[in-house]
Backbone bond lengths (Angstrom), bond angles and torsions (degrees), N, CA, C in turn:
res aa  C-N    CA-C-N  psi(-1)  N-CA   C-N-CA  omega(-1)  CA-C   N-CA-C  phi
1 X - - - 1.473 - - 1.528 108.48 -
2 X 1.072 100.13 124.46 1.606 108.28 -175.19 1.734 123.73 -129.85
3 X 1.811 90.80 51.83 1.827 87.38 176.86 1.712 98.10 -101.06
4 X 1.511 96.17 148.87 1.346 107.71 -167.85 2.159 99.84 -93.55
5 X 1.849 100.03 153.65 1.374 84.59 169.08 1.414 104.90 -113.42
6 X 1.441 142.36 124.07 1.333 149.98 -149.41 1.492 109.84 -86.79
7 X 1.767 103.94 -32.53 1.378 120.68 -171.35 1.265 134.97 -60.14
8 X 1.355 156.73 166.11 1.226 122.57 142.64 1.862 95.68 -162.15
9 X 1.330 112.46 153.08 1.407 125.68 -167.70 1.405 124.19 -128.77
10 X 1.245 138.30 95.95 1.688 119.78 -167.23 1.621 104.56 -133.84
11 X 1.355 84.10 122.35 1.462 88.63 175.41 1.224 123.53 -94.81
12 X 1.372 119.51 127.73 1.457 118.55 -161.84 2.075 88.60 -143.37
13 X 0.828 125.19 71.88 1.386 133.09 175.76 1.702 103.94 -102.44
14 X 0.843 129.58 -35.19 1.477 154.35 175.59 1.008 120.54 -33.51
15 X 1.742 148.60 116.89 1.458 163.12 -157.72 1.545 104.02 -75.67
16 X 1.796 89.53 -55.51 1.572 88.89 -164.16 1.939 130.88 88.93
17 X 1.083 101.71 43.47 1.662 127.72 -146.55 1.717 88.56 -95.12
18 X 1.142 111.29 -40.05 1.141 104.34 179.47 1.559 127.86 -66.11
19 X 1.045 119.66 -15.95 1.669 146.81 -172.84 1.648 98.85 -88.06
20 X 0.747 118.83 103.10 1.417 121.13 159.14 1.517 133.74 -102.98
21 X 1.541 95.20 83.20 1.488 103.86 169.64 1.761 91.60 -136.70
22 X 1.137 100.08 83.32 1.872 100.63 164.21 1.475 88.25 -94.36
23 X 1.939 99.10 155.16 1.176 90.44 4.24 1.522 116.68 -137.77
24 X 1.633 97.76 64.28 1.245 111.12 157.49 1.247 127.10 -87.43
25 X 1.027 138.85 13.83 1.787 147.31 142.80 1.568 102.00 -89.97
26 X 1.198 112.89 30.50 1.783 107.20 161.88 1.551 95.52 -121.70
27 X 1.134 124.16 -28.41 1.467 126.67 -149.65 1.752 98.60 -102.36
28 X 1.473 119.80 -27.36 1.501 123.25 -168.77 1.377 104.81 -140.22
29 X 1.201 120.04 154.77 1.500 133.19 174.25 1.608 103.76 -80.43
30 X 1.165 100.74 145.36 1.962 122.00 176.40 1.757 94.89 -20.63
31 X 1.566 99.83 -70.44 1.547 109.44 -163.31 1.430 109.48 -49.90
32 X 1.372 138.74 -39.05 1.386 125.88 161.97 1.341 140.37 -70.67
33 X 1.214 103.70 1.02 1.647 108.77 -177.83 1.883 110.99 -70.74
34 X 1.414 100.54 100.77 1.467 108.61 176.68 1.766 110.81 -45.56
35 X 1.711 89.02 146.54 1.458 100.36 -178.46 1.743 76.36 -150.53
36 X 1.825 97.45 114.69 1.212 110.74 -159.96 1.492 126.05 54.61
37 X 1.609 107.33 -129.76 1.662 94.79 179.85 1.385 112.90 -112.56
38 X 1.293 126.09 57.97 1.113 148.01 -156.53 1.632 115.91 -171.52
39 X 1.272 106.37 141.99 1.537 120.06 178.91 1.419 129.50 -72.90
40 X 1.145 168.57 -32.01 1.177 170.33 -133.41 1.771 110.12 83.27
41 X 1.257 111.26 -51.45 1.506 121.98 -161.03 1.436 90.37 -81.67
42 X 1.352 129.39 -47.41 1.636 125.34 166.83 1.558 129.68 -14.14
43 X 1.605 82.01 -51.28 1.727 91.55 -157.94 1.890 81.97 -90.43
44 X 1.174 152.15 -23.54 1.152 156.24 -142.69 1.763 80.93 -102.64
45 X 1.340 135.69 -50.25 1.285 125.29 -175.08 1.472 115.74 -68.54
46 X 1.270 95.74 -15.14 1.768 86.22 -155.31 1.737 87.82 -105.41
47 X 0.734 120.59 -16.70 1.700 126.63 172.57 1.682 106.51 -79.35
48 X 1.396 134.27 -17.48 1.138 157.69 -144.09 2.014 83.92 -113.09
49 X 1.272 94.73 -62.93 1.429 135.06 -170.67 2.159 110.02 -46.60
50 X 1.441 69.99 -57.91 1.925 89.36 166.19 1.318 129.86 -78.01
51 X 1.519 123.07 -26.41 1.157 133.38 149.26 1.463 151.72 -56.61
52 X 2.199 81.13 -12.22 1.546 89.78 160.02 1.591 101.76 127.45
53 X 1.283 117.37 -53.25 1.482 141.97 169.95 1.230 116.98 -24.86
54 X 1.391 125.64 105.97 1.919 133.69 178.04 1.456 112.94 -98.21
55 X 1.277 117.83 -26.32 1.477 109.43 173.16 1.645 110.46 -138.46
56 X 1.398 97.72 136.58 1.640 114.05 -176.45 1.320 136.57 -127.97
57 X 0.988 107.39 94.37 1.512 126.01 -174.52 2.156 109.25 -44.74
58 X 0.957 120.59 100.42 1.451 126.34 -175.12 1.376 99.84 -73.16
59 X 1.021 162.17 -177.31 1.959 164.07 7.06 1.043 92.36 36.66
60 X 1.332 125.90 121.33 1.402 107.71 126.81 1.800 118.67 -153.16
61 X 1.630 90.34 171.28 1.856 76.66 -167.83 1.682 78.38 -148.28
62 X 0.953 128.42 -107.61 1.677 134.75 -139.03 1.608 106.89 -96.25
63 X 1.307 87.43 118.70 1.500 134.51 -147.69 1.442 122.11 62.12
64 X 1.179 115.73 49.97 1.582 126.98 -156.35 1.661 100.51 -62.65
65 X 1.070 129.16 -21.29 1.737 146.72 173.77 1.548 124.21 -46.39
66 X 1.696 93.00 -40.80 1.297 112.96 -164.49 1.527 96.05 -71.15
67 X 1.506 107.97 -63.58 1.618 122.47 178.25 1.373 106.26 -62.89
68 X 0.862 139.95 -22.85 1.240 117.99 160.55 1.981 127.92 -80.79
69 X 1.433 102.44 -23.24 1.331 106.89 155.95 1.509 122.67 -64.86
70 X 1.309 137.58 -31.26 1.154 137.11 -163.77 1.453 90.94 -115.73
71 X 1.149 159.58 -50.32 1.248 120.29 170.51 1.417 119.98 -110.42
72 X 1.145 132.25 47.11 1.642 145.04 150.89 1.740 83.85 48.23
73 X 1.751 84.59 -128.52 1.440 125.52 -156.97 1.465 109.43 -77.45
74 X 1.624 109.59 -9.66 1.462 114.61 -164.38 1.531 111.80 84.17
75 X 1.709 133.36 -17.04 0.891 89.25 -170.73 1.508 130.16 -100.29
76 X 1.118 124.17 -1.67 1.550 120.78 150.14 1.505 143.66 -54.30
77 X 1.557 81.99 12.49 1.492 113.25 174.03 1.833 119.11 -128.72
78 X 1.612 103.16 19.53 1.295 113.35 -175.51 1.592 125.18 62.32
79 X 1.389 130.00 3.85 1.345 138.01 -154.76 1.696 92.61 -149.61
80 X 1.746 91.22 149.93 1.861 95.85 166.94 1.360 103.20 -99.40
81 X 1.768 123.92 139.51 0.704 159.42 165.81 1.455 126.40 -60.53
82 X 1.643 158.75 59.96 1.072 129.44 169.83 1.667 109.32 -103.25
83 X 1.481 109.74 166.73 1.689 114.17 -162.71 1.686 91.30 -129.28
84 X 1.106 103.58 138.50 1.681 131.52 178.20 1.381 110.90 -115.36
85 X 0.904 131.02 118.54 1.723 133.60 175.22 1.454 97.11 -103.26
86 X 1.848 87.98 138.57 1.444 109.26 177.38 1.592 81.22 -135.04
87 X 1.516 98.67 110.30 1.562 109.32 151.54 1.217 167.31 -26.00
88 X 1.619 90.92 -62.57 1.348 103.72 147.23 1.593 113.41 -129.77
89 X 1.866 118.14 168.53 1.424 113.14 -154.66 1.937 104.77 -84.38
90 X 1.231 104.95 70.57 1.537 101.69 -179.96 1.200 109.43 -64.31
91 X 1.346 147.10 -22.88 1.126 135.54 -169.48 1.555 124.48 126.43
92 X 1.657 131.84 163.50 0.988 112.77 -151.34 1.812 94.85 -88.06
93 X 0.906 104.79 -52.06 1.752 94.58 -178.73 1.476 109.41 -36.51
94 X 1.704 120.30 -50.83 1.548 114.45 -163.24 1.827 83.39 -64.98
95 X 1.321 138.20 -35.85 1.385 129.13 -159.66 1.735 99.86 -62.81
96 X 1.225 113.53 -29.83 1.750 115.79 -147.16 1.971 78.24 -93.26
97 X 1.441 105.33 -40.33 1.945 106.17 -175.23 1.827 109.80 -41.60
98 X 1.526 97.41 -34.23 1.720 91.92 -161.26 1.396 118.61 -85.53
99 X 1.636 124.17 13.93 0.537 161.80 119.10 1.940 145.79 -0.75
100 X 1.627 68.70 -63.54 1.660 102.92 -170.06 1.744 106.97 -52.58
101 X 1.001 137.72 -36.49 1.928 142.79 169.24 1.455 118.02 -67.11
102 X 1.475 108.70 -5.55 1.370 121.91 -176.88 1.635 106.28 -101.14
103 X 1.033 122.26 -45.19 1.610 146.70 -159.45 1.801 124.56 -96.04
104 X 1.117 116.55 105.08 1.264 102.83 179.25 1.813 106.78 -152.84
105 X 1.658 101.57 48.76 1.409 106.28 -174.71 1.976 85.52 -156.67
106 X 1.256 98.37 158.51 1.630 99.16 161.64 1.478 119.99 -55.44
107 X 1.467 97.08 143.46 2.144 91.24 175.73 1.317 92.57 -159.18
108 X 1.283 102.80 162.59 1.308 122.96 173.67 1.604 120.27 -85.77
109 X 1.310 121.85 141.87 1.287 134.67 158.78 1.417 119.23 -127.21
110 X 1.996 102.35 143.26 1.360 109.37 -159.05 1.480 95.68 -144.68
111 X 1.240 122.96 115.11 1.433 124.32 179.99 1.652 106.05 -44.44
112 X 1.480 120.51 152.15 1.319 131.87 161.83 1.585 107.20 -69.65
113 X 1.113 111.29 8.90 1.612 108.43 179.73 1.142 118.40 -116.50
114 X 1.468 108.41 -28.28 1.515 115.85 -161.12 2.034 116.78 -69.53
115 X 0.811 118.33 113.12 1.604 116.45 174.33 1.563 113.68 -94.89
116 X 1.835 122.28 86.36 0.947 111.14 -179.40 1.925 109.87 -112.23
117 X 1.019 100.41 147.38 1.932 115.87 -162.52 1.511 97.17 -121.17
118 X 1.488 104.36 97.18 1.561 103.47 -174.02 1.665 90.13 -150.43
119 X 1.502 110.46 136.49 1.287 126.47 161.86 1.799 132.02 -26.71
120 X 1.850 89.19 -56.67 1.445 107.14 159.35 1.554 96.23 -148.08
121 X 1.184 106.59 171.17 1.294 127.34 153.61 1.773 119.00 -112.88
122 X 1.652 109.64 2.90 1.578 97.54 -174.46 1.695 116.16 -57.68
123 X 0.778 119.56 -12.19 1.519 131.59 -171.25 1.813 99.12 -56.67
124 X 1.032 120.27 -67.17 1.706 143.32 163.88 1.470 86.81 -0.60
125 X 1.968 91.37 -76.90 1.784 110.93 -172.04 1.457 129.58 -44.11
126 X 1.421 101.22 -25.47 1.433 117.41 -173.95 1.423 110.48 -68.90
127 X 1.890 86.91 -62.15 1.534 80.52 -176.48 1.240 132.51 -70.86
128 X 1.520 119.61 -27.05 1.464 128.39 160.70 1.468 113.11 -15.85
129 X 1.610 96.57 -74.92 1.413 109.41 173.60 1.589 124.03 -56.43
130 X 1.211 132.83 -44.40 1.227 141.57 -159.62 1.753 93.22 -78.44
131 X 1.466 121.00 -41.33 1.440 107.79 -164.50 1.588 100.56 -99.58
132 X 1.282 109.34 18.54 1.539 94.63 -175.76 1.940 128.90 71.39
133 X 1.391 89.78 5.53 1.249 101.71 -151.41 1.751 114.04 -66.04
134 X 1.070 118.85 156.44 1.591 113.02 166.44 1.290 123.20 -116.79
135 X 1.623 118.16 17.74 1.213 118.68 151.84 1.916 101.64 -154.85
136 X 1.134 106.38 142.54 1.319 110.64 165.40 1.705 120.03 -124.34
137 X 1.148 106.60 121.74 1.624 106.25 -172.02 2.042 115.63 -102.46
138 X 0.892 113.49 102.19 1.476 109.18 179.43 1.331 108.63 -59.39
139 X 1.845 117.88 124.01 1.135 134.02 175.16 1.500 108.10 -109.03
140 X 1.149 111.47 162.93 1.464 137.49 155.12 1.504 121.41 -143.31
141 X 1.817 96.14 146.47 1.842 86.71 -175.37 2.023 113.98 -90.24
142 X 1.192 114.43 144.45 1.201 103.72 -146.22 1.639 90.81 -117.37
143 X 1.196 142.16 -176.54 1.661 127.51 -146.46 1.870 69.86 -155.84
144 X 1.133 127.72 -70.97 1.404 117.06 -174.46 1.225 121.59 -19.47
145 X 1.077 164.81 -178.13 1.142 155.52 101.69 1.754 119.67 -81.17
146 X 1.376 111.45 -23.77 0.983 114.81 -177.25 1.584 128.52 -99.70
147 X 1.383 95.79 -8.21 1.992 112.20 137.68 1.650 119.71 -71.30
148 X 1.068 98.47 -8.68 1.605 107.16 -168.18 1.418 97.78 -90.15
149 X 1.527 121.61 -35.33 1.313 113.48 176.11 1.689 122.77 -117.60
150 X 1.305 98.87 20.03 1.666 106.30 147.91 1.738 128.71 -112.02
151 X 1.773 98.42 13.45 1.284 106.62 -169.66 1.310 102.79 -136.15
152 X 1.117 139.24 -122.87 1.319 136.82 -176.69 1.562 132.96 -148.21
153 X 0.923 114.94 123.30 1.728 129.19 -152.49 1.633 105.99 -90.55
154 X 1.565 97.73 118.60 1.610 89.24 173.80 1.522 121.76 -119.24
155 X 1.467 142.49 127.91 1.390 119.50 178.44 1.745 111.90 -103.51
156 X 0.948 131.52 140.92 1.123 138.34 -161.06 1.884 124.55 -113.15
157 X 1.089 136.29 159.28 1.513 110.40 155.26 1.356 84.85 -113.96
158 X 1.763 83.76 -151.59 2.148 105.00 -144.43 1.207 83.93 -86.30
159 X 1.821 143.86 -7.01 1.449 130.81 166.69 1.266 113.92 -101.16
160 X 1.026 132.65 28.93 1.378 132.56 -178.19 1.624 132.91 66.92
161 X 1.625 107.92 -1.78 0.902 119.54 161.87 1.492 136.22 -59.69
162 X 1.483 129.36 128.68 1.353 127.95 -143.47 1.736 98.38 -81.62
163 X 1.145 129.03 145.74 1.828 115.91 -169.61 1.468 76.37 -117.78
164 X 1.638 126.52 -51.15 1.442 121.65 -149.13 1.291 109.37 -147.14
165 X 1.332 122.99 138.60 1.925 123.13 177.85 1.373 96.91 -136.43
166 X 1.382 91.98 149.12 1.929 104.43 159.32 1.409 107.61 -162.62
167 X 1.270 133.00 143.35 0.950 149.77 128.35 1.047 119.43 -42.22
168 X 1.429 95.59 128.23 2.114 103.12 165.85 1.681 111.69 61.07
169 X 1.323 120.71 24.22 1.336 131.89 -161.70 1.990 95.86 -39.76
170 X 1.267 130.58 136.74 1.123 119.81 147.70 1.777 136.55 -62.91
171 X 1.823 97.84 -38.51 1.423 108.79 154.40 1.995 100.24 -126.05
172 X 1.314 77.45 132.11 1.805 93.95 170.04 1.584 102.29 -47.94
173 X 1.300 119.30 140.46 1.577 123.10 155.78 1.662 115.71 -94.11
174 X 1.421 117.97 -15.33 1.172 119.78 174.07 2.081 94.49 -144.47
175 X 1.763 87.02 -168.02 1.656 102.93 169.95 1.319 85.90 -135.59
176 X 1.826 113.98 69.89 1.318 118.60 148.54 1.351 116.21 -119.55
177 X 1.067 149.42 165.07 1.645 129.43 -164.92 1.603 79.37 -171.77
178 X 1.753 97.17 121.87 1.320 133.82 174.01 1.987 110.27 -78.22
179 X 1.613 110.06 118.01 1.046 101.31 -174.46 1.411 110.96 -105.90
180 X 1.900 118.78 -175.66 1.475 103.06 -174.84 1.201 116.65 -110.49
181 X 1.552 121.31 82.23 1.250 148.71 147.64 1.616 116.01 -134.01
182 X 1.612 96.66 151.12 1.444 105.00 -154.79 1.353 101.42 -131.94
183 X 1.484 132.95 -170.81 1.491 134.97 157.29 1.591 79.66 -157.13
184 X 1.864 116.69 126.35 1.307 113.65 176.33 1.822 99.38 -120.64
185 X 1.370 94.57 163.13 1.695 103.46 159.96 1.383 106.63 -100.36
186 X 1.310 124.49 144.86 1.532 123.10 -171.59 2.067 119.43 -64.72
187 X 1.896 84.32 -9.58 1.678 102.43 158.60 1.450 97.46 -42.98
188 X 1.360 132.28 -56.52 1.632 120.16 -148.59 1.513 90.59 -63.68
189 X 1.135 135.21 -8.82 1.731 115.01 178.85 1.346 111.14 -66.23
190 X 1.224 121.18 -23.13 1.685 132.10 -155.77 1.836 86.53 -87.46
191 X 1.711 106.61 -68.55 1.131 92.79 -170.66 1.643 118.20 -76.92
192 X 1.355 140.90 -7.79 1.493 107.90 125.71 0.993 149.68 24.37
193 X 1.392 93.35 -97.32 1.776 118.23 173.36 1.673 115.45 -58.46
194 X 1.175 109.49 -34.23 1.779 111.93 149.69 1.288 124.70 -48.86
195 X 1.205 118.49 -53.02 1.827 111.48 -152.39 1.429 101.18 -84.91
196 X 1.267 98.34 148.47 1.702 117.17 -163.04 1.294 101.37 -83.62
197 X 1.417 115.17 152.31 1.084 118.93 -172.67 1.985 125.34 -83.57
198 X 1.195 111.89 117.81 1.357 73.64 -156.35 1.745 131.00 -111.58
199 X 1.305 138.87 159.31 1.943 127.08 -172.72 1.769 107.02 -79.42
200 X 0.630 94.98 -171.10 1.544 148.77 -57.08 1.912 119.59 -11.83
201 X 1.214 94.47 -30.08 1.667 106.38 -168.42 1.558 111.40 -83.51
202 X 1.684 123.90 -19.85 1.434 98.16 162.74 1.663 71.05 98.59
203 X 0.844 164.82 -16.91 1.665 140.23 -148.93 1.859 120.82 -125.92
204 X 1.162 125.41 145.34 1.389 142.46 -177.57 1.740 95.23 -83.76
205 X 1.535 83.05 108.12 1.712 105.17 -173.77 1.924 95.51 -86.79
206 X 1.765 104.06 119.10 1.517 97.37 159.07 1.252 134.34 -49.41
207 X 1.361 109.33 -37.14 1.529 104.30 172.86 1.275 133.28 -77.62
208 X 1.518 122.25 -19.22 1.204 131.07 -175.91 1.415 102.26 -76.59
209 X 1.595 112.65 -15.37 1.559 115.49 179.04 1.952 97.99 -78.07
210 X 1.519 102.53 -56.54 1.152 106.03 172.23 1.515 116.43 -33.52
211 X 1.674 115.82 -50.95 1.515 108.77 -171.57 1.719 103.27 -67.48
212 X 1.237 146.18 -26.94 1.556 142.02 -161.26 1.827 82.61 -85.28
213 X 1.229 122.25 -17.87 1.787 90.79 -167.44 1.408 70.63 -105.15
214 X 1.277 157.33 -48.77 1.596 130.24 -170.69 1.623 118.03 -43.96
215 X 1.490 105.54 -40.35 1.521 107.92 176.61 1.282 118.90 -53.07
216 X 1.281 121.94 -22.41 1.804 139.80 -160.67 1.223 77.25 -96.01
217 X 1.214 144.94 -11.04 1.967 120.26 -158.61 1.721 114.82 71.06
218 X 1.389 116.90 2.96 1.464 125.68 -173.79 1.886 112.37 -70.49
219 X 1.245 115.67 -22.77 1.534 123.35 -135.86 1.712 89.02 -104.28
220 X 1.408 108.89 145.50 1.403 112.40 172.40 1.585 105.79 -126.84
221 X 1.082 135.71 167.49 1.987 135.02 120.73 1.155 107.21 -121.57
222 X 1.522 92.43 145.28 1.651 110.82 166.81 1.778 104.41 -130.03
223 X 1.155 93.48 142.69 1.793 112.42 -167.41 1.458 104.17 -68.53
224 X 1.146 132.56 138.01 1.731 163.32 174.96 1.772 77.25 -65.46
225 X 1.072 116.73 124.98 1.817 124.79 149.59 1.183 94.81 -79.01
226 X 1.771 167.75 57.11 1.007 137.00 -177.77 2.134 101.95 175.84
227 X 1.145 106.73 -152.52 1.280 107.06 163.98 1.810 142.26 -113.29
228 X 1.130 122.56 115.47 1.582 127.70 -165.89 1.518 93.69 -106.29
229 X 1.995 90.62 115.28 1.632 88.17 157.90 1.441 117.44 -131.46
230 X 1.212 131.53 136.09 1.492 127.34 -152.82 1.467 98.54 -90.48
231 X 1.468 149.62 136.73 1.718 143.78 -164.07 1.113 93.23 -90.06
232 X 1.920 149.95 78.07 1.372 103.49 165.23 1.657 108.52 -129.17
233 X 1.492 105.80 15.08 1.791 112.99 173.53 1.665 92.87 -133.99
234 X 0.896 89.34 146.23 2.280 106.02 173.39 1.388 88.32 -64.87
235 X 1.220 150.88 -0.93 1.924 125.80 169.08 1.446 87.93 -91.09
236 X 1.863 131.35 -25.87 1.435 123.37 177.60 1.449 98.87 -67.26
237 X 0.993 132.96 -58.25 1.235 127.66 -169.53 1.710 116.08 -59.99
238 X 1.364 119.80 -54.04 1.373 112.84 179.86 1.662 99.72 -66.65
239 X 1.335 140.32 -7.01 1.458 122.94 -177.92 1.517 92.92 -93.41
240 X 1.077 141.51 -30.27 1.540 145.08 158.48 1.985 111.67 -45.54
241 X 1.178 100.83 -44.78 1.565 100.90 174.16 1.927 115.43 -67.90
242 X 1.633 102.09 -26.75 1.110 101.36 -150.05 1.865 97.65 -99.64
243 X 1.769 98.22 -13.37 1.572 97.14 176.33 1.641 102.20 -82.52
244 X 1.061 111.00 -15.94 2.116 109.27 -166.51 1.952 88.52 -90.33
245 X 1.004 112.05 -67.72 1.537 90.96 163.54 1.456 131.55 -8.78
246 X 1.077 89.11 -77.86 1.829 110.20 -178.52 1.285 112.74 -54.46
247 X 1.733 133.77 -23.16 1.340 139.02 -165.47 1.688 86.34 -100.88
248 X 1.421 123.84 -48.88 1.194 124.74 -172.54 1.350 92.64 58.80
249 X 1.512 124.32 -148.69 1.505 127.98 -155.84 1.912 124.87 -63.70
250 X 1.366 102.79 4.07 1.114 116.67 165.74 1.646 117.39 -89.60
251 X 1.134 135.43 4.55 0.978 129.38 146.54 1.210 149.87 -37.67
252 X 1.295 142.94 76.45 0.916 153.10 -168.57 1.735 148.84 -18.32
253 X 1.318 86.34 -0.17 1.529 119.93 161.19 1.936 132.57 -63.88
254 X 0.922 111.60 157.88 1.081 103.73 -172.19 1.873 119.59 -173.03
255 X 1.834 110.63 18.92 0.857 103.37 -142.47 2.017 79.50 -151.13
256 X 1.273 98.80 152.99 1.576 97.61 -178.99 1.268 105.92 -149.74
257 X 1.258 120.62 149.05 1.543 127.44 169.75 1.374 117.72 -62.77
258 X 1.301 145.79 133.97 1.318 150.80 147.90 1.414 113.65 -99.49
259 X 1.259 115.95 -140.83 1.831 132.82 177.42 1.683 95.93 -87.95
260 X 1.570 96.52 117.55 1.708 98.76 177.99 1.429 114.28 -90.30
261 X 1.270 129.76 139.25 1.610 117.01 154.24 1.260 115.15 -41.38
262 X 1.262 137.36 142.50 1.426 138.50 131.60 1.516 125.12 -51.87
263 X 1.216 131.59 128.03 1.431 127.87 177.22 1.200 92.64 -115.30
């Protein structure tokens, strides 16, 4: 099966408060903080980029200037570029909601944080397609336990169908850990508008959207062949420097900055 998904969505609106290396998290948003000679959102385009995806809808909110100076129009990055501001940080579902007037085909979404180092990702595509599915979530099995419960918990059966999700699990239900790349049906706008909003933070949790389309039987994961690391402490970030190292020219890149448009 060979339908392509053209789309792609990343929300990168995000401060990045949790990272403590000021005080360059005063001066740049999460998504630019170099890991090596490259930005975060780089490797998130060009993985976006490899998956097939020609136009990409950005998030953005605080320092929204910067990202738009360094990658314009997208196209020195092979992809078109447009940027959506979300104001304030409601969350990644309300980020993927604003969206919704732009979108009316499957697309992908890929956190502005996420650093994943994988051979391919067509597999995602496959199954999307193959199970009918209206959401596909890229997993990996994770050995921490205690990434397991500041990140996101997935339980699965023997078809990849999603049985159970949580965020921030207090006890893990598995050692599967939900990463931030997606393949959605434009259904997830509907359920959206369902998922409750939730405290301490005020924000529309992706996964809790994820759990209302698992309840429907809608929800898939398919496993990362490779490595997923989520940016949100400087030991994430220096273990991100220290896996692109280690790949050296196998890195999954393919894409370089030149002279950007201004938008």
């Amino acid at each position: 099966m060979n339908r392509k998904i053209k789309i792609g969505v990343i929300p990168a609106a995000g401060q990045g408060r949790r990272i403590n290396s000021l005080p360059l998290t005063r001066v740049l948003p999460k998504c630019l903080l170099p890991v090596l000679n490259k930005p975060i959102l780089e490797y998130v385009i060009a993985n976006m980029k490899r998956m097939g995806v020609q136009d990409v809808y950005v998030i953005v909110g605080f320092k929204k200037e910067l990202i738009q100076e360094y990658f314009g129009n997208g196209m020195d990055f092979g992809v078109n570029i447009s940027y959506v501001l979300q104001p304030n940080p409601l969350g990644i579902a309300h980020a993927v909601e604003l969206t919704r007037a732009f979108i009316d085909e499957p697309f992908v979404v890929i956190l502005g944080d996420d650093l994943t180092i994988a051979k391919s990702l067509s597999n995602m595509i496959e199954d999307f397609w193959t199970n009918d599915a209206k959401v596909v979530e890229g997993v990996v099995y994770e050995k921490d336990a205690e990434r397991l419960k500041m990140t996101c918990c997935v339980e699965l059966n023997d078809r990849g169908k999603v049985l159970n999700i949580a965020e921030k699990p207090r006890v893990p239900m598995t050692n599967v850990r939900g990463c931030g790349i997606y393949i959605f049906d434009p259904v997830v706008y509907d359920y959206i508008k369902k998922t409750s909003i939730q405290s301490p933070r005020n924000e529309k949790e992706i996964t809790n959207t994820i759990k209302l389309m698992a309840e429907a039987g809608l929800a898939y994961g398919s496993f990362i062949n490779g490595v997923n690391i989520n940016v949100n402490t400087m030991t994430d970030l220096q273990e991100a420097m220290l896996q692109l190292m280690n790949i050296g020219s196998e890195q999954p890149m393919g894409v370089t900055k030149s002279s950007c448009e201004y938008i």
